[in-house]
VEXKE-224848 format. One record per residue: x, y, z of N, C-alpha, C, O, CB in turn. Coordinates in steps of 0.02 Angstrom, whole numbers, plus 50000, padded with zeros to 5 digits. Atoms other than C-alpha are relative to their C-alpha. Glycine has a CB too. Example, Ala and Ser with C-alpha at 12.3 -4.5 7.8 and 13.67 -1.06 7.14 Angstrom:
! residues 2
500454994150000506154977550390500455006050000500975005950033499505000150062
499584994149997506844994750357499615005550037499865011050045500205002349929
! end
This chain:
! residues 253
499814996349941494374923449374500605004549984501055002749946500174995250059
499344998650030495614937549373500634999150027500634996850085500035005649985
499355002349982497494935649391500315004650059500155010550060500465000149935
499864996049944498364941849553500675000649998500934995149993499774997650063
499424997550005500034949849547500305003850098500075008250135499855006249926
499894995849913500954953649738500555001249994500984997849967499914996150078
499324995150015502234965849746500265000650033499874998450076500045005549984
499405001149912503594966949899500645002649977501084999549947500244989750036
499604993649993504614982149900500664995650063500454991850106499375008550039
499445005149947506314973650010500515004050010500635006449955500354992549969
499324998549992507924981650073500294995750070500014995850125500065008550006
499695003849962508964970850171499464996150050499434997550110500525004050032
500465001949944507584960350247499944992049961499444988749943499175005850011
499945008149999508104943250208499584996150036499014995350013500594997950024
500675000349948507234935350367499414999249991499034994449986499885004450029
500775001249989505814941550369499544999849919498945000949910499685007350056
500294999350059505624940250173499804993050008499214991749999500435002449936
500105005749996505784922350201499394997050033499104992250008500494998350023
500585001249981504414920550300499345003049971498834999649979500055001150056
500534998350028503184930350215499884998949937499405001849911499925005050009
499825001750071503584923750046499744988850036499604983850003501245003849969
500185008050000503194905450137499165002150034498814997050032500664993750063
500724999449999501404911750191499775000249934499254997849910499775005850035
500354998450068501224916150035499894994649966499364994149935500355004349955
500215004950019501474899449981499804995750022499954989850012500214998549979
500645003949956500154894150091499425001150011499075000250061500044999350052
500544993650031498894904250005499534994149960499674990849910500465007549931
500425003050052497274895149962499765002449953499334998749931499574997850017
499964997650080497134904549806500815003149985501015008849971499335007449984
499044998650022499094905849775499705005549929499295005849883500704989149961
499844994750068499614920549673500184998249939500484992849935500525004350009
500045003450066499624919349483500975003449990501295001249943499165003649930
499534995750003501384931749516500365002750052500095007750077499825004049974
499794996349961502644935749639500565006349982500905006649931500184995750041
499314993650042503904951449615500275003450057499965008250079499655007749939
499524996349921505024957349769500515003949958500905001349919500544993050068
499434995150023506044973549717500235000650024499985002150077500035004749983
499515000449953507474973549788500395008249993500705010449944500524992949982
499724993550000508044990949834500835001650036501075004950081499445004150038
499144998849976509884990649857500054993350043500664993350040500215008550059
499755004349932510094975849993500804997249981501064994949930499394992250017
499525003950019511564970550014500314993850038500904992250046500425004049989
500015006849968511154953750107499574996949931499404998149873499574999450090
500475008750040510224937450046499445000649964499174996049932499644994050057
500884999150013508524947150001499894997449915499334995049905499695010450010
500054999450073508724945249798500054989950025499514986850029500805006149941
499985008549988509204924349843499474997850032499204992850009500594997150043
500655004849983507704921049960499545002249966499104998049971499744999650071
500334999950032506624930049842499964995149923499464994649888500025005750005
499865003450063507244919149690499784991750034499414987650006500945001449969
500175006149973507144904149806499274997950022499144992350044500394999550051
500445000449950505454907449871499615001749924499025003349933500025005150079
500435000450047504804908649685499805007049972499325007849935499464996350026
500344994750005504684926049672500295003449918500594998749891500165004650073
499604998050049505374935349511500225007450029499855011350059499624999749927
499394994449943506714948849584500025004449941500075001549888501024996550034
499974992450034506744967549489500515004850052500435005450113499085004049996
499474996649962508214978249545499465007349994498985007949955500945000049959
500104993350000507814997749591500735002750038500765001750099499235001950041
499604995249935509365007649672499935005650028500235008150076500535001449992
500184992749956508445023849690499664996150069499204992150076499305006549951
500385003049934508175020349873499395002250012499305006349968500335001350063
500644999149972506305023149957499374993349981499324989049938499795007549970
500755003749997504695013949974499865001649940500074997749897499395002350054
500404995450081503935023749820500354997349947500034993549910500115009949989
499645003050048505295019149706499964994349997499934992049940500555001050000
499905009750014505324999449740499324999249983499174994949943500254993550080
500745002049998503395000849753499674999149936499354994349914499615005050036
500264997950068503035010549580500424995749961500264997149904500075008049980
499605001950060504424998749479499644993750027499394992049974500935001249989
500565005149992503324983449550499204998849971498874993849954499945000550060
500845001449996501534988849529500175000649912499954996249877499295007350053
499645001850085502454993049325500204993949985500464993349930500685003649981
499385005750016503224976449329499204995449999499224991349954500864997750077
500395004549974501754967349371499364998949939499135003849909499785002850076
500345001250047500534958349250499214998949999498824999449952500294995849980
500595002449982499034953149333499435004850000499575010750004500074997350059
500554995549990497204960549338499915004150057499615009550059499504996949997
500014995649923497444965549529500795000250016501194995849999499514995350075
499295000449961499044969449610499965000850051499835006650069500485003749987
499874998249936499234966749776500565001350038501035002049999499784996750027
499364994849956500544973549890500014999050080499635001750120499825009449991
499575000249929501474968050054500585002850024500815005649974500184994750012
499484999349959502934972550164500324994549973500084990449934499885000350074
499435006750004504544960650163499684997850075499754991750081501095002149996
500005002049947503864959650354499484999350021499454999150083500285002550030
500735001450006501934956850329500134994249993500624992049963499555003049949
500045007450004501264938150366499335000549998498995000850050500334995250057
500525002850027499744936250263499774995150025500224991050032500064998849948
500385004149982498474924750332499924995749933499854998049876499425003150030
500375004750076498044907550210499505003449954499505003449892499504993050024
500654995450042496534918150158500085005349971499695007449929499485002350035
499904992050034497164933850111499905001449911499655006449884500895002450019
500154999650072497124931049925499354999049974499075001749926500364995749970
500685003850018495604921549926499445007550029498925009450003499894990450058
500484995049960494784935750031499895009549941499425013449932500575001550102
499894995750061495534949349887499524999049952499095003349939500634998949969
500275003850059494824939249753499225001649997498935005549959500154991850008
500694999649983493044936149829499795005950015499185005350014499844996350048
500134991849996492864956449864500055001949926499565003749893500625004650051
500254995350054493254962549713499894997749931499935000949879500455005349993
500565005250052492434949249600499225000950015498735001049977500144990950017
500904999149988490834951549697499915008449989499355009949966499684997250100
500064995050007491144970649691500355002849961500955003249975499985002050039
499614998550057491584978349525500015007550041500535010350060499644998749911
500004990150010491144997549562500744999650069500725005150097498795006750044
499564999649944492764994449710500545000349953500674996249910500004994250059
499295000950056494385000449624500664997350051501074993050035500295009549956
499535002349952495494998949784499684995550067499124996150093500375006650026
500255005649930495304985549934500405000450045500844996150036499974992249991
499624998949955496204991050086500064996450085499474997450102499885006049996
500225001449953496274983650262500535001050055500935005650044499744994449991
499354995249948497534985350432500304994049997500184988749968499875004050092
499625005549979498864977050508499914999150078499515002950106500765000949980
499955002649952499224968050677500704999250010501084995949976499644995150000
499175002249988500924968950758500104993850030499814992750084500405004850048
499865007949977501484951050788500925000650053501164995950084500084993649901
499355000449970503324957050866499775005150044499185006950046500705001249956
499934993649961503824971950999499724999450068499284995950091499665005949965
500385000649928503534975151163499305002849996499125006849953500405004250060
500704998549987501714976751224499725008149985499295010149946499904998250077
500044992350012501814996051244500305002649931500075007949910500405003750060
499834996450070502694999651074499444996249954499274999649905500924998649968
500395004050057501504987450976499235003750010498785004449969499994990250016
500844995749985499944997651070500085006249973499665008449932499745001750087
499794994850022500665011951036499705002149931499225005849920500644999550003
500014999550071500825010550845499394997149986499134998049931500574996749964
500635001450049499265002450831499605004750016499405008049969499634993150005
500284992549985498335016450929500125007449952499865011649915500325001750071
499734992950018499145029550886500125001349911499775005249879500815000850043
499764998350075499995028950696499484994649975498944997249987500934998749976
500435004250017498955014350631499115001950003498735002749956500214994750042
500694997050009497235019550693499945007649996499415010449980499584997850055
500164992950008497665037850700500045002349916499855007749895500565004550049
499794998450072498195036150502499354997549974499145001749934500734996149966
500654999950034496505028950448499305003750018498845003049978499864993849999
500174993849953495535042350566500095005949973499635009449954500375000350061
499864993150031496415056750505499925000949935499585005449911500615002150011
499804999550070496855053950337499204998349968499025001349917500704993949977
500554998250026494985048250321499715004749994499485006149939499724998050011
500304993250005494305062850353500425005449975500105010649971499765002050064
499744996950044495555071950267499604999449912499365003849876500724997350008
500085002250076495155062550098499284998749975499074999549918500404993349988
500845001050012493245057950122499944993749994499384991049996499645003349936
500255007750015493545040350093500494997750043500785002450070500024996449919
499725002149982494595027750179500835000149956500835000349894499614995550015
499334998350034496635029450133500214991549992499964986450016500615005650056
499475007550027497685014250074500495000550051500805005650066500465000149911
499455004549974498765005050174500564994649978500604988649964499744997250033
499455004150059500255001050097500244992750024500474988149990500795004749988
499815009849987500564984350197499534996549999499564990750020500324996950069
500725005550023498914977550154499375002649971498835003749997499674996250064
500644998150062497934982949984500264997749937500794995749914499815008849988
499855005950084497524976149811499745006949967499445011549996499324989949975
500414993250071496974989549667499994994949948500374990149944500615009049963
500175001050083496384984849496500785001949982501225003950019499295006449957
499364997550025497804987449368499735005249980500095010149989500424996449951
500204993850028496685000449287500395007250040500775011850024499164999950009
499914994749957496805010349432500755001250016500865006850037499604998750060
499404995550001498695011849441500335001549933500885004149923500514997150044
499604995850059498955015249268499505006949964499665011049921500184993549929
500084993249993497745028049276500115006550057499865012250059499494999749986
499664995449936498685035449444500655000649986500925004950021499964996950076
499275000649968500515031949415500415005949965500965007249990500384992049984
499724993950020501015047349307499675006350058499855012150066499795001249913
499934993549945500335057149445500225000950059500255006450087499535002350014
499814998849953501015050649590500715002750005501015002649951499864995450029
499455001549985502665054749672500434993749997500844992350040499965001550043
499645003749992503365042149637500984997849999501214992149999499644997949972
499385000650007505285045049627500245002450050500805005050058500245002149950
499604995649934505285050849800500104995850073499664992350097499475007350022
499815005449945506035041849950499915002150075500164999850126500764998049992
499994995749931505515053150082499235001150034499015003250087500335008149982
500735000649983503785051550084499234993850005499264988949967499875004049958
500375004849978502315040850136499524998349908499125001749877499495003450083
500255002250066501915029349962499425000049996499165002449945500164994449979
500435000449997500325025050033499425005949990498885007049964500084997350040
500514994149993499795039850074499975004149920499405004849898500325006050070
499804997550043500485048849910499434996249935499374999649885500814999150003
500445004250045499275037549801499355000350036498935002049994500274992249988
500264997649974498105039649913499455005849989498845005249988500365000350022
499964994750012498025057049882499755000849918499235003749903500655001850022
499965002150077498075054049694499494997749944499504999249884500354995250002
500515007550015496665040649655499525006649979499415012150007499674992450084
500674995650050495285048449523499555000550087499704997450138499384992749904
500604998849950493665055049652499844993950000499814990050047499385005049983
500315004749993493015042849568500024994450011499494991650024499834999949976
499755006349950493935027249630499644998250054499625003150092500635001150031
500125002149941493125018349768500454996950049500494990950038499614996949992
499655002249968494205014649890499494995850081499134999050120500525006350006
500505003349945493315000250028500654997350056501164994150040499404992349959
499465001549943494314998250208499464993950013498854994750015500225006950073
500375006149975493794979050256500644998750061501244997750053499824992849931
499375001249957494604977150430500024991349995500574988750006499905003650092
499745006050001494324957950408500734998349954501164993949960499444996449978
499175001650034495794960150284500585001350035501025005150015500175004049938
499414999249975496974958550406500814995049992500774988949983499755000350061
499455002650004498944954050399500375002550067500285007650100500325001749934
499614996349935500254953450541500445004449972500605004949912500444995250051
499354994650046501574967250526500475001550055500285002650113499705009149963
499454996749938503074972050628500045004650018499915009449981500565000249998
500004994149968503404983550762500865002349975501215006550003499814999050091
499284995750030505114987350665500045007150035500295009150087499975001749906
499734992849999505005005250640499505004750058499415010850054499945003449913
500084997149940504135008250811500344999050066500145000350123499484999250009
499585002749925505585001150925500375008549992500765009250040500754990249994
499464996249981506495017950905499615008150028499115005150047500565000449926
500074993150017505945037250926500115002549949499755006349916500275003250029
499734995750071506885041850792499704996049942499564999049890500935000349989
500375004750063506125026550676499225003649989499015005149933499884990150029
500584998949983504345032550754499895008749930499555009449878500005001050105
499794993850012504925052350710499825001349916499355004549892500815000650022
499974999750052505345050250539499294996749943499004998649892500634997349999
500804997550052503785042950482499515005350002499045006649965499494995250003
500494992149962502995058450569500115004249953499665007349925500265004450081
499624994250062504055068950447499784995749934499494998949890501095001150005
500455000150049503475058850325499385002349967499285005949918499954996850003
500714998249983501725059650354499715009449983499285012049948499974997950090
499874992450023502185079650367499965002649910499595005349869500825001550029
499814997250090503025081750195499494998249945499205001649903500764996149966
500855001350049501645071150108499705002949985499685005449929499504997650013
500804993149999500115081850149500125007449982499765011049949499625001550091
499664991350016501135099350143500004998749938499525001749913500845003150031
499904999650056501595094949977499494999749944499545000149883500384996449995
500675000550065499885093349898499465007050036498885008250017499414989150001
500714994349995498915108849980500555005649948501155005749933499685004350114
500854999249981498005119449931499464994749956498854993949962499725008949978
500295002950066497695107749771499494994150032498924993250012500664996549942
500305006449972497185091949883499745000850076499674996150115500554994149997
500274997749918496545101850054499294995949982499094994449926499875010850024
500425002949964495165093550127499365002949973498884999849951500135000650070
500774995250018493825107150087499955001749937499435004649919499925007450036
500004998450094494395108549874499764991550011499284990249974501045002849936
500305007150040494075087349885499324998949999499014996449952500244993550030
500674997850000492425090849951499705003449934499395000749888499955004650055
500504997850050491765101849841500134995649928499694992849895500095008749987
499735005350088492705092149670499434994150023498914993249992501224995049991
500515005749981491795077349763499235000749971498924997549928499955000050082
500704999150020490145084449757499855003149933499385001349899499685003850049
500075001050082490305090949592500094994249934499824994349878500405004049983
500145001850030490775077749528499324994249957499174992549900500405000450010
500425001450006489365069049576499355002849969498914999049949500044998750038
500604996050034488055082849507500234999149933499814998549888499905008250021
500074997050090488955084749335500474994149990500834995649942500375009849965
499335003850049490235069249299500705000950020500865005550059500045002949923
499224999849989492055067149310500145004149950500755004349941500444993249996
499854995250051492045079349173499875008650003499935013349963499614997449947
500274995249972491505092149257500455006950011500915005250048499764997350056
499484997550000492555109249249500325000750040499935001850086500015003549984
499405000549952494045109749360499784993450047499734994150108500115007750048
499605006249958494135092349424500424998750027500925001049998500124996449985
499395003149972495285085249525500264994449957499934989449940499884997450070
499835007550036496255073249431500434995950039500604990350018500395000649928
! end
């Protein structure tokens, strides 16, 4: 069977590391690897990750992208999977990884949503309506396939060491998920299984301005890859590459 590697990007989230680091070890296929990057905190997060079994990797360039990409590098296993400090994995979640992309080789990425377990009623609908289902909605039909969700997906290792010199990754301003996303050979399969679900916090939907800024994320992302990655060049690369190969002239890479 292959080895599972889970990666947990952290800045000051002691708390809720603690708790999702004890689901984890309540995982009927427990991880062969834990690795929480600690991006600057300057609370407890590096101590409950050491306590909670994890092996701790410093980053101080701040962002998601940065803690994310010095994790999915750090990491040894055949799959790497990837949580939040504030994601609470279900017992099954590993086991449910495992059994997908053991039974399905041609699947390079395994993606699925979250569930807000905190927040008031109206901010937790909100974000799941709105940014949550409007981000696998849009961004699908942007991309042609389903997008990654950075608080709950596994990839092959293949597949990020044949993505990680192309993503953004040294940038703290933009959506990781999406940015890889974006990235991933045509030929990658990317499969959305909503049974892969994890809870996730309404954190960064208690504010406007929390809400805002992933908006501007979301913005700068997509701006930054047209015309190369518009919607109507992945199409056609798509269907070429299906007539002639991934070798086919002017690919998308």
């Amino acid at each position: 069977m292959p080895s599972i590697s889970v990666v947990i990007p952290a800045l000051d989230d002691a708390a809720m590391l603690a708790h999702c680091l004890t689901d984890l070890a309540a995982q009927l296929r427990p991880a062969d690897e834990i690795i929480v990057v600690d991006n600057g905190s300057t609370d407890d997060t590096a101590a409950v990750a050491r306590a909670g079994g994890a092996r701790v990797i410093e980053q101080p360039l701040r962002g998601i992208w940065p803690a994310a990409s010095t994790g999915y590098d750090s990491a040894t296993g055949d799959i790497i999977a990837r949580l939040d400090a504030d994601s609470r994995p279900p017992a099954d979640w590993l086991l449910h990884i495992e059994a997908e992309l053991v039974d399905a080789p041609e699947v390079g990425v395994l993606t699925g949503r979250g569930v807000f377990y905190d927040g008031s009623t109206v901010v937790a609908g909100l974000g799941q309506v709105l940014y949550i289902g409007g981000y696998f909605w849009a961004i699908g039909l942007w991309l042609g396939n389903p997008p990654v969700f950075g608080s709950n997906f596994a990839m092959r290792r293949e597949v990020w060491q044949d993505v990680r010199d192309r993503v953004h990754r040294d940038r703290g301003d933009i959506h990781d998920d999406l940015d890889l996303s974006l990235h991933l050979d045509l030929e990658t399969t990317v499969r959305y299984d909503e049974r892969l679900t994890v809870g996730i916090s309404a954190r960064p939907f208690a504010t406007w301005r929390g809400f805002g800024r992933r908006l501007r994320w979301a913005y700068t992302t997509l701006s930054m890859h047209l015309p190369e990655q518009s919607p109507w060049r992945r199409r056609v690369e798509r269907r070429r590459a299906r007539e002639h190969g991934p070798d086919a002239p002017g690919a998308v890479a």
